[in-house]
C-alpha positions as CSV (number, residue, x, y, z in Angstrom):
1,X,-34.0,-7.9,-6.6
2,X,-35.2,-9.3,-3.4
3,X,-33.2,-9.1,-0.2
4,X,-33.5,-11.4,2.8
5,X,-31.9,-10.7,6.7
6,X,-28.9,-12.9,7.0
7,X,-26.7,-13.6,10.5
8,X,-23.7,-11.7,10.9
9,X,-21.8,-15.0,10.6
10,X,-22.5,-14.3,6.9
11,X,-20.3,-16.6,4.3
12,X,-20.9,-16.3,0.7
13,X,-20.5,-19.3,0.0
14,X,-23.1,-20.9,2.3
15,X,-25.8,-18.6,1.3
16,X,-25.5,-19.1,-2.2
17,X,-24.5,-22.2,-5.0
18,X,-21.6,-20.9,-6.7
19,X,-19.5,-23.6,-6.0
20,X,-15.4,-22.7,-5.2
21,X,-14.3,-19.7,-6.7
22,X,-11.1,-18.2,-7.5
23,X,-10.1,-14.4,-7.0
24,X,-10.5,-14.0,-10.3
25,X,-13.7,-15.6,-11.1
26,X,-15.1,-13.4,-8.3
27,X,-13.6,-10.0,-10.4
28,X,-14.6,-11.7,-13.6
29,X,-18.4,-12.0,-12.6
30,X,-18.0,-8.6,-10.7
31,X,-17.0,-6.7,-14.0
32,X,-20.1,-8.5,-15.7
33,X,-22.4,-7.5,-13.2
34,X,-21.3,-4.3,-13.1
35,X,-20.1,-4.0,-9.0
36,X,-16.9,-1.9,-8.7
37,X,-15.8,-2.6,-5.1
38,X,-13.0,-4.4,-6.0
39,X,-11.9,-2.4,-8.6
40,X,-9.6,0.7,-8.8
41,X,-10.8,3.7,-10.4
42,X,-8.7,5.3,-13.5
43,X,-8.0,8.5,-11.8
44,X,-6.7,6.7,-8.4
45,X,-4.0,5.1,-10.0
46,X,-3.1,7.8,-12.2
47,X,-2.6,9.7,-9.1
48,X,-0.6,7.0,-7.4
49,X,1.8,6.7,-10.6
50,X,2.3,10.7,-10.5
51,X,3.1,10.5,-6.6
52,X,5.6,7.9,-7.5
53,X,6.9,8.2,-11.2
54,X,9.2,11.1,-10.0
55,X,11.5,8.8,-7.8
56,X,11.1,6.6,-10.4
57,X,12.7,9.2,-13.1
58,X,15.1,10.4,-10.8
59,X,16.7,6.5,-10.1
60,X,16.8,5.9,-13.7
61,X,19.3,9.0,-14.5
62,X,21.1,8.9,-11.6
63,X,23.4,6.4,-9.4
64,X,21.8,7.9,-5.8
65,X,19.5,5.0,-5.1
66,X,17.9,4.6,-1.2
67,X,20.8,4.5,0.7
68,X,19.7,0.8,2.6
69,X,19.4,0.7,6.5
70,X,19.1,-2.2,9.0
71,X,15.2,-3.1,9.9
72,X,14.6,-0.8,13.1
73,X,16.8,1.2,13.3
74,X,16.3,4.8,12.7
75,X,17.3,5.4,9.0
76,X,20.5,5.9,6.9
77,X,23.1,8.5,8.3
78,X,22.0,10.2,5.2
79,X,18.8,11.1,6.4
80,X,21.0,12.6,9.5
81,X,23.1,14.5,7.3
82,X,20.1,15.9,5.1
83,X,18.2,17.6,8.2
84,X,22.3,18.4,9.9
85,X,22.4,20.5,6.7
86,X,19.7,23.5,7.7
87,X,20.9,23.0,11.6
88,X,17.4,20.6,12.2
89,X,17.5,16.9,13.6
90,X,15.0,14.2,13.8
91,X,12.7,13.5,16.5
92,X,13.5,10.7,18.5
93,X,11.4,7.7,18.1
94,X,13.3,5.2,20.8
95,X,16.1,6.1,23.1
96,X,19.5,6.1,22.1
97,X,21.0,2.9,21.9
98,X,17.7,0.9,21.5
99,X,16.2,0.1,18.0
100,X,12.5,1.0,17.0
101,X,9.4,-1.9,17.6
């Protein structure tokens, strides 16, 4: 393998003739050449489903979905009513009245 400097201006495709390629030419010839950058490893995504596949479960045997809320704005009065239960509250993220950036 040789190496050579290059400018930080750097472009793939100006430094070398492989023509236009799509996103998955680029994984294809990644997998053959053996670079895993792009790639997840098995045990990531196993721990991403077992974060997830809980909610998941729970949604599918019961009716109590996300209750929906408007886009900023502080949450569901659900989410009041949870922490009102053991006599906590939320912290404030914008003054009362105005909605979240």
């Amino acid at each position: 393998m040789a190496t050579a400097p290059i400018a930080l201006d750097f472009r793939y495709a100006d430094a070398f003739d492989i023509g236009h390629l799509t996103g998955y030419e680029s994984l294809i010839y990644d997998l053959f050449v053996g670079d895993q950058t792009l790639f997840q490893r098995a045990d990531a995504i196993e721990a991403g489903w077992a974060a997830v596949q809980p909610f998941l479960d729970l949604w599918a045997h019961d009716a109590g979905m996300p209750e929906p809320y408007e886009a900023g704005t502080l949450g569901p009065a659900a989410a009041d009513a949870l922490l009102a239960h053991d006599d906590h509250t939320w912290h404030e993220l914008a003054p009362a009245g105005q909605t979240v950036p």
